[in-house]
C-alpha positions in Angstrom: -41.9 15.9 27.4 -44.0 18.9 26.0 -43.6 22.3 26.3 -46.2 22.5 29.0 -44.4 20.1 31.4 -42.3 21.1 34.1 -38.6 20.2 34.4 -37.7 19.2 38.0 -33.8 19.2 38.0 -31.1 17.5 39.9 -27.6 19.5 39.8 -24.0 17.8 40.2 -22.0 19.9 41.1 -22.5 23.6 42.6 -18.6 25.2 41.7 -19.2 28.5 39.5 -21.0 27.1 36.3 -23.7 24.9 38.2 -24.3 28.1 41.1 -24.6 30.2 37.9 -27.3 27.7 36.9 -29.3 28.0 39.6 -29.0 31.9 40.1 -30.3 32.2 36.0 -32.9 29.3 36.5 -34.1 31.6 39.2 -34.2 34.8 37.2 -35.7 32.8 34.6 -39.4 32.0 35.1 -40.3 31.5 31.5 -38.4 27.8 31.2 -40.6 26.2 34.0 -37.7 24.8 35.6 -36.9 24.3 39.2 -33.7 22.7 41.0 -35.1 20.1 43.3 -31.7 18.9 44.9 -28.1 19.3 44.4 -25.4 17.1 44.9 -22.2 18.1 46.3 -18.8 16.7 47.7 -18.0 18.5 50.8 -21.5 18.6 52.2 -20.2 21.7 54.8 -19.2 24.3 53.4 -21.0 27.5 53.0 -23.1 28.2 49.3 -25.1 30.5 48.4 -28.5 28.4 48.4 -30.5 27.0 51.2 -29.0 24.2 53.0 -31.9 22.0 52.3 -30.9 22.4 48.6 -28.1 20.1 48.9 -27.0 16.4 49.8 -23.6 14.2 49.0 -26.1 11.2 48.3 -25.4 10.6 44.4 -28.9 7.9 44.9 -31.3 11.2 46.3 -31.8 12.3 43.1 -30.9 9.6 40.8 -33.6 7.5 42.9 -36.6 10.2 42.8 -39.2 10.0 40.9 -39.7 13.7 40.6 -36.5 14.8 39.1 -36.7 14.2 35.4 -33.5 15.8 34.1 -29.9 15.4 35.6 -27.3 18.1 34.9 -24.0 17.2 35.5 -21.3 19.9 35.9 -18.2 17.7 37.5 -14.7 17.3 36.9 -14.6 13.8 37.9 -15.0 11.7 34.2 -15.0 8.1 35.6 -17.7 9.6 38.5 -19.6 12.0 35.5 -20.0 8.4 33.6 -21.9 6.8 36.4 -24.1 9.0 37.0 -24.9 9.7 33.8 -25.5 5.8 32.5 -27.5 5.5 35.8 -29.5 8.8 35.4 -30.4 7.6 31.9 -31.1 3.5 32.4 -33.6 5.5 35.1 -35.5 6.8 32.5 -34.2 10.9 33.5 -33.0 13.2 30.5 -28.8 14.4 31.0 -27.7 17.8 30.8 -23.3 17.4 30.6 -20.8 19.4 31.0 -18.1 16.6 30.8 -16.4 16.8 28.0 -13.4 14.2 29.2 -16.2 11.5 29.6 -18.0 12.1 26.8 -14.8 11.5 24.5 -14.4 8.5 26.1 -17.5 7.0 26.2 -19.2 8.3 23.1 -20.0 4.7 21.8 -21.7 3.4 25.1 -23.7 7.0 25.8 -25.1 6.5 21.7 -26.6 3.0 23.2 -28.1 4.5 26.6 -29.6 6.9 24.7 -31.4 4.8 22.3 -31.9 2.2 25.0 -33.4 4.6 27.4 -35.3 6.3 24.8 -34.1 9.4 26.6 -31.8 12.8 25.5 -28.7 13.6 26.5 -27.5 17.3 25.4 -24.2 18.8 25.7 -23.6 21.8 24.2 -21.9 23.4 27.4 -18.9 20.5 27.0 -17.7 22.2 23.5 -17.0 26.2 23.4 -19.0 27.1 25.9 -21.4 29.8 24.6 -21.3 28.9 20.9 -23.7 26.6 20.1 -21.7 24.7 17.5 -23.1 21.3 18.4 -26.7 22.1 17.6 -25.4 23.8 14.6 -23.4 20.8 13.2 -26.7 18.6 14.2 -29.4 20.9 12.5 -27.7 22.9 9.8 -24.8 21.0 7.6 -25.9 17.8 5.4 -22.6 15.5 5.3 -21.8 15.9 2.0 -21.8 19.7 1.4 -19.6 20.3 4.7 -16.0 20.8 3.1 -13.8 21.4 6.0 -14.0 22.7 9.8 -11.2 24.4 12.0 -11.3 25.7 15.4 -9.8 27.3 18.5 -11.9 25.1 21.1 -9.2 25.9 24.3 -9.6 29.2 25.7 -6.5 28.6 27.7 -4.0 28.0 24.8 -5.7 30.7 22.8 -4.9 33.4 26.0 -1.3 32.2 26.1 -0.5 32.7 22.6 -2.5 35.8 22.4 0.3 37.3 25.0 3.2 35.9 23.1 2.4 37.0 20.0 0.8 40.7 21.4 3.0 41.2 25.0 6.2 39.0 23.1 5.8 37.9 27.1 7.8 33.6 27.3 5.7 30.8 27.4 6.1 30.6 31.2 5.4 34.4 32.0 1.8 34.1 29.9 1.2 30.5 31.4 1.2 32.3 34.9 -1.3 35.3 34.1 -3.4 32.5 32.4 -3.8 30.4 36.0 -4.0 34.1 37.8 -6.9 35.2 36.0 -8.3 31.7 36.1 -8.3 30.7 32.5 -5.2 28.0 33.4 -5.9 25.5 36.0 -3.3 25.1 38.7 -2.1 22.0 36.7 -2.3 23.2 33.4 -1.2 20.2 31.4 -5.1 19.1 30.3 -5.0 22.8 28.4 -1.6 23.2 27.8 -0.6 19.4 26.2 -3.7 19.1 23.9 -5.7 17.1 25.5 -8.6 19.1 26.5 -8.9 20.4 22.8 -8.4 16.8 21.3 -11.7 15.5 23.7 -13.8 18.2 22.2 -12.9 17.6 18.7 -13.2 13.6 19.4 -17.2 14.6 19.8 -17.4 17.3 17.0 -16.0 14.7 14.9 -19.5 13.0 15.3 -21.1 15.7 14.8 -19.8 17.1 11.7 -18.7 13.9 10.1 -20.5 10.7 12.1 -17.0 10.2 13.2 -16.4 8.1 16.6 -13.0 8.1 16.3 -11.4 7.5 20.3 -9.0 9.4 21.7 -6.1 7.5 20.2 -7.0 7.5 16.3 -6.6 11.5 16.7 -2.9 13.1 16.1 -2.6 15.8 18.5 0.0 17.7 20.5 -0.7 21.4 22.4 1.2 24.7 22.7 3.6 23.2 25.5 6.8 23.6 23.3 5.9 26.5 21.0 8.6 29.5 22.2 9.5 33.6 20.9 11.8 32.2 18.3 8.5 30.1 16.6 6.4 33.4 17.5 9.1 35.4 15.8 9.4 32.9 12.4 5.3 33.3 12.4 5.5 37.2 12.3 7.8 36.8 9.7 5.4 35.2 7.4 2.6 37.6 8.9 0.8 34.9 10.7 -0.1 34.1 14.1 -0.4 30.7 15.9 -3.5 28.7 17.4 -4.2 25.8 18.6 -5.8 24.5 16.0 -8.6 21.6 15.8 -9.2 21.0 12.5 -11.2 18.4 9.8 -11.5 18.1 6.2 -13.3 15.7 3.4 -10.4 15.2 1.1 -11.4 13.9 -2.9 -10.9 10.5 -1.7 -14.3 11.4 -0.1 -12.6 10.5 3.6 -11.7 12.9 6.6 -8.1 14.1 7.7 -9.0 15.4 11.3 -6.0 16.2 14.1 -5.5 19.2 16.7 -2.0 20.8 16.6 -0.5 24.0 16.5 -1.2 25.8 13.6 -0.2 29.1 11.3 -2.5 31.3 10.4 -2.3 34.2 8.5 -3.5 37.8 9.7 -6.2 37.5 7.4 -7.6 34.0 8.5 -10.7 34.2 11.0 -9.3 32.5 13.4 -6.4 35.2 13.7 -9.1 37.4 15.4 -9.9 34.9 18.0 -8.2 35.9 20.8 -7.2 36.0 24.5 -9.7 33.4 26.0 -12.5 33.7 22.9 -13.0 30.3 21.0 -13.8 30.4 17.2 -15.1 27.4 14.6 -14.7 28.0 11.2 -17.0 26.1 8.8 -16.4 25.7 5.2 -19.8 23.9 3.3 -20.5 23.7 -0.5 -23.0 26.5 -0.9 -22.7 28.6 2.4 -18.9 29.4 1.8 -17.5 30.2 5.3 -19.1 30.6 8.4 -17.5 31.7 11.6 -18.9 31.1 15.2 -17.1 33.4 17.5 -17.7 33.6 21.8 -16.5 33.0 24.9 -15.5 29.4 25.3 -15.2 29.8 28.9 -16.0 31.1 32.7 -19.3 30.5 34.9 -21.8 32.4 32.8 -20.9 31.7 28.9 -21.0 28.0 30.2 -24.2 28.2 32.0 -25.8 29.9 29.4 -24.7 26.9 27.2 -26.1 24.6 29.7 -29.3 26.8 30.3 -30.5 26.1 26.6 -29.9 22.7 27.3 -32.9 22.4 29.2 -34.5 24.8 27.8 -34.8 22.6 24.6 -35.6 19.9 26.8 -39.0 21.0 26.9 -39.5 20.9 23.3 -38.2 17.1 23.1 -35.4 17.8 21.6 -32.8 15.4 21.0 -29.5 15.1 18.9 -30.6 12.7 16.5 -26.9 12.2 15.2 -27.8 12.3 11.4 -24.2 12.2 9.6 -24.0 9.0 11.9 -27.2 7.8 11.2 -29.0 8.9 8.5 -26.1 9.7 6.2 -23.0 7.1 5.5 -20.6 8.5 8.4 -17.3 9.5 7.2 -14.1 7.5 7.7 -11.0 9.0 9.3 -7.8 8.7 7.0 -4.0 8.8 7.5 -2.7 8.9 4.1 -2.2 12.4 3.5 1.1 14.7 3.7 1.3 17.8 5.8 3.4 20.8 5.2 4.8 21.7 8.9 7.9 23.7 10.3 10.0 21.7 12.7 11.8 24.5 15.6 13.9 22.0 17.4 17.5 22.5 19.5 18.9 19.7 18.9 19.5 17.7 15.4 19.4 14.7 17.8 16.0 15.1 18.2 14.7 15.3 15.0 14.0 12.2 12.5 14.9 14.0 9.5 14.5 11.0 7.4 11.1 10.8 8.0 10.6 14.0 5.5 9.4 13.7 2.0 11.6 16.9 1.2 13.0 20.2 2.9 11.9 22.9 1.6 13.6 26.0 4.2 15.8 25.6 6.6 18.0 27.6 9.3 20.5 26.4 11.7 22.9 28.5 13.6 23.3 29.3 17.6 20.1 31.1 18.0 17.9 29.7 15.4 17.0 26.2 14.4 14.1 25.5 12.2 13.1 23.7 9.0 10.2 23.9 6.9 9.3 20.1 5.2 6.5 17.6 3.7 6.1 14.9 6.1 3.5 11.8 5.5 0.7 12.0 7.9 0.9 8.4 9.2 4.7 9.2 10.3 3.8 11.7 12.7 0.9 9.2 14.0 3.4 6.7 14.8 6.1 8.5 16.5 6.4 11.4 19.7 9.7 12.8 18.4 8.3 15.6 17.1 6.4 16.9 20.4 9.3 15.4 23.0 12.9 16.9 23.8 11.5 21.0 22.8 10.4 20.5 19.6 7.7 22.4 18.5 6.0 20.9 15.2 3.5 23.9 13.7 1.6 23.1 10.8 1.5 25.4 7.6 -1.0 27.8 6.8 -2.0 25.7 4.2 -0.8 22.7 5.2 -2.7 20.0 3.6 -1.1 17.6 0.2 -3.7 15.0 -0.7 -0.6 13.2 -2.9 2.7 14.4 -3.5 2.2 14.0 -7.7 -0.9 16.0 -7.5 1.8 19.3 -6.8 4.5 17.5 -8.9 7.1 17.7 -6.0 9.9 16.2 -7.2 11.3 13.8 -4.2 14.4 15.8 -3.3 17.3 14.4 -1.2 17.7 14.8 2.4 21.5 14.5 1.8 20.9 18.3 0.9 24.2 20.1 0.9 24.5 21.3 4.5 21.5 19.3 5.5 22.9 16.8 7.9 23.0 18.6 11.3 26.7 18.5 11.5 
């Protein structure tokens, strides 16, 4: 495209991260970069643009000939999808926001993209104004990047912060959350996991040339972490987040899975708070680095989006090199974690699916155990996020093989141990 031609954009979607688009592409001269039309649902209702700007026709601006980049800034995947794969087999470069329809169509958008001979960018769809994606692409070789973790859900992150900091219940910090607009009105996409596990399903591919669909990933959110699991994490002077995480184990495969994590007071991610986002990355010769911003609202994400298009005049494309160019990692189950188990009921545990107990505490206030459970257990069951339970994984929670820390196998018929 070259940096002396200009970009003639089509918007999808005008809510507050596509108006703060047009409003900095405005103030912004320098990219060469005007919105020719933007597409919009409710076609009357009152916006801060001309009304000439705007049309509900999807086909005005995937047809013309003149817009050569698409940015797409909508909520609705299966919609996001179809304009995107038509935007591209047209020949137009994609700016996305979506990161629902990304996860879920990684595979096909890799083929448009070589297909169409075309790039589609996407930082805004991953921690809004850390640009972690480009990172990953330009920065870590495949084989010296040890281990990523990140808080990639602003939402979660502002809940916990007020449990831990306010001691406020899960519900009470839930509420200011959707007051203040970090929570949506149905908070279950933020709140279950599931919002976190569709940005680390694209990191994955990133970092490690991963493609791994949403249902290879173990994941579970913050919905049934309470005071009692805040209080037992003070205890051992450690917070929790939301934790995505990755690691090459010796084997030279990947352990990846978002859940709830500890992490002591010391850890980087302990100072992300409140509705920030943080990735830690962990390579052979750089040691630790630690992106920190704000992984959400109109302007962080606009900003996200805004170099987007801004690389777009330099050609710039992902080329996907741990994919490509490297031998892409291979996810693995066969690994142990070391997690802590806060449940009500013994009912609702499977104890037997424990390696060994190392702590546990029941009485009419407090129940809680602290065990070594294999990996692919927890992929093929629900117990442990169903009925109340909260599963929270250790601080240092990964065992590569139990005879590497010559853990002796003990009993679960522990004296007491039976939940009786």
């Amino acid at each position: 495209m070259g940096t002396d031609k200009k970009l003639v954009l089509g918007l999808f979607g005008f809510g507050v991260v596509g108006e703060g688009v047009y409003t900095v592409l405005g103030q912004t001269p320098s990219l060469k970069s005007s919105v020719k039309k933007v597409c919009i649902k409710n076609i009357g209702k009152q916006r801060n643009a001309p009304k000439e700007l705007f049309t509900d026709q999807a086909e005005v601006l995937l047809n013309d000939p003149e817009i050569n980049v698409i940015v797409e800034m909508i909520d609705d995947a299966d919609a996001a999808f179809q304009i995107v794969s038509t935007a591209m087999n047209n020949g137009k470069h994609v700016v996305s926001a979506s990161k629902k329809m990304i996860a879920e169509h990684m595979a096909e958008l890799l083929e448009l993209q070589k297909k169409n001979k075309v790039s589609f960018l996407y930082e805004a769809a991953c921690c809004a104004s850390i640009p972690v994606i480009r990172n990953l692409e330009e920065y870590y070789d495949n084989d010296l990047l040890h281990s990523i973790s990140a808080v990639v859900n602003g939402s979660t992150n502002f809940i916990l912060t007020k449990i831990f900091q306010e001691k406020l219940p899960f519900k009470d910090a839930l509420l200011q959350a959707q007051q203040l607009g970090f929570a949506e009105s149905n908070p279950t996409l933020d709140v279950e996991g599931w919002d976190a596990l569709n940005k680390w399903s694209f990191l994955l591919t990133h970092a490690y040339g991963i493609i791994p669909g949403k249902e290879r990933l173990v994941f579970t959110g913050i919905q049934n972490v309470d005071k009692l699991d805040a209080e037992f994490a003070a205890k051992k002077d450690c917070v929790i987040r939301l934790t995505a995480f990755a690691k090459k184990l010796n084997n030279g495969k990947v352990a990846a899975f978002v859940l709830p994590k500890f992490v002591k007071q010391d850890d980087l991610l302990a100072f992300v708070k409140n509705e920030y986002n943080g990735v830690v990355i962990e390579s052979s010769f750089a040691d630790k680095q630690f992106f920190y911003g704000k992984g959400a609202g109109s302007l962080p994400t606009a900003s996200a989006v805004l170099s987007d298009i801004s690389a777009l005049r330099y050609d710039y494309k992902y080329e996907y090199k741990k994919l490509y160019h490297h031998e892409p990692g291979e996810l693995t189950n066969d690994f142990y974690l070391k997690v802590y188990i806060g449940f009500t009921d013994w009912r609702h545990v499977v104890k037997e699916d424990f390696e060994s107990i190392e702590e546990w505490h029941s009485n009419d206030k407090v129940n809680y155990f602290v065990g070594v459970i294999h990996f692919d257990k927890l992929r093929k069951s629900t117990w442990w996020k169903e009925n109340g339970v909260s599963l929270i994984v250790d601080a240092d929670p990964l065992i590569e093989s139990l005879d590497v820390i010559h853990m002796k196998k003990r009993s679960l018929e522990l004296a007491g141990f039976n939940g009786d």
